[in-house]
C-alpha positions, 0 to 999 in steps of 0.5 A: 896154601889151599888156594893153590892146590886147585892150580897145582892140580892142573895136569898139562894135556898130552897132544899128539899132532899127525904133521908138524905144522898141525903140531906147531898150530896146537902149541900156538893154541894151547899155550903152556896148558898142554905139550904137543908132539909130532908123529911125521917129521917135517921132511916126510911124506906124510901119506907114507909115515913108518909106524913106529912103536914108540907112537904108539906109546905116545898115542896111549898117554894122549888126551887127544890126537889131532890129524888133518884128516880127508884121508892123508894118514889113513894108511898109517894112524888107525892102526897105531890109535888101534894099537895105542888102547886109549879108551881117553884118546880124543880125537879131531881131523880139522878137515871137516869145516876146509873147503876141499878142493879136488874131489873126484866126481869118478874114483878111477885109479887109472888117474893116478893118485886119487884122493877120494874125499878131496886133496888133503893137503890143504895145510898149505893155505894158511887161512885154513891154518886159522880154520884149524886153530878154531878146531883145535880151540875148540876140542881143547876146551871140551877137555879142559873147560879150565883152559877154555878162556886161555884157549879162546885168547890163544887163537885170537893172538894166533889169528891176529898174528896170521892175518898181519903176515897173511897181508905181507906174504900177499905182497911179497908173492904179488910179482908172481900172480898168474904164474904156474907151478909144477908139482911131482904130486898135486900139494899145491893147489891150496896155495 
């Protein structure tokens, strides 16, 4: 019996993600060793999530918060981390490492939305969905060094699976290359 406690004594992490894709990228990573949540629901906006209380309750039994960063939750997630009082809350925006497109050389807001630090919504790439994933990996194994080999596993099961359906979208979507496509806001240009 004293060779199980060590096993017993492994608490699950508590992820909170900002969108649901990042949600579902963090699951992939890490397994059954943490349970993921996401504050934005897949039909919103995700510049203009409602804060509600019960995020902040998540974000104060959080070990780590994972937001995609470049600014797209900077109107709604500060005050909630502010508010959750977590002096454990890990925190990572995997924008850093994506190579951003969009970003303005002036900020002029007479040009409409203006996305300061590049366009944020790079998510819609899935290459960065694999940029994310060693992000995510990576942050997950600082703050669980016991799951570091799961995790490494994890991304490379996540990554092999991502490639092969990288070569069959790239197939399916070969009859439309060069065609353009119209956006009521620039969340596409990634794709």
């Amino acid at each position: 019996s004293a060779l199980l406690i060590p096993a017993l004594a492994h608490a699950k992490l508590n992820v909170v993600a900002t969108t649901p894709e990042l949600a579902a990228i963090a699951r992939e990573v890490a397994g059954s060793r943490a349970d993921v949540v996401s504050l934005a629901k897949p039909t919103e906006d995700t510049h203009f999530v409602d804060p509600k209380p019960s995020f902040v309750r998540k974000l104060a039994s959080a070990d780590l918060v994972v937001e995609g960063g470049a600014e797209l939750e900077i109107g709604w997630l500060p005050p909630l981390m502010e508010g959750a009082r977590n002096p454990k809350l890990g925190h990572i925006a995997v924008a850093p490492g994506m190579q951003l497109l969009g970003i303005p050389a002036t900020l002029d807001r007479s040009k409409g939305d203006v996305h300061a630090m590049g366009n944020p919504h790079f998510m819609t790439d899935p290459i960065n969905g694999k940029i994310a994933a060693q992000r995510i990996a990576e942050e997950l194994s600082k703050l669980d060094p016991a799951g570091a080999e799961t995790y490494r596993e994890n991304l490379a099961k996540f990554a092999g699976r991502l490639d092969a359906k990288l070569a069959e979208w790239q197939k399916t979507l070969a009859p439309f290359a060069g065609k353009q496509v119209v956006a009521y806001h620039d969340t596409w240009p990634y794709f």
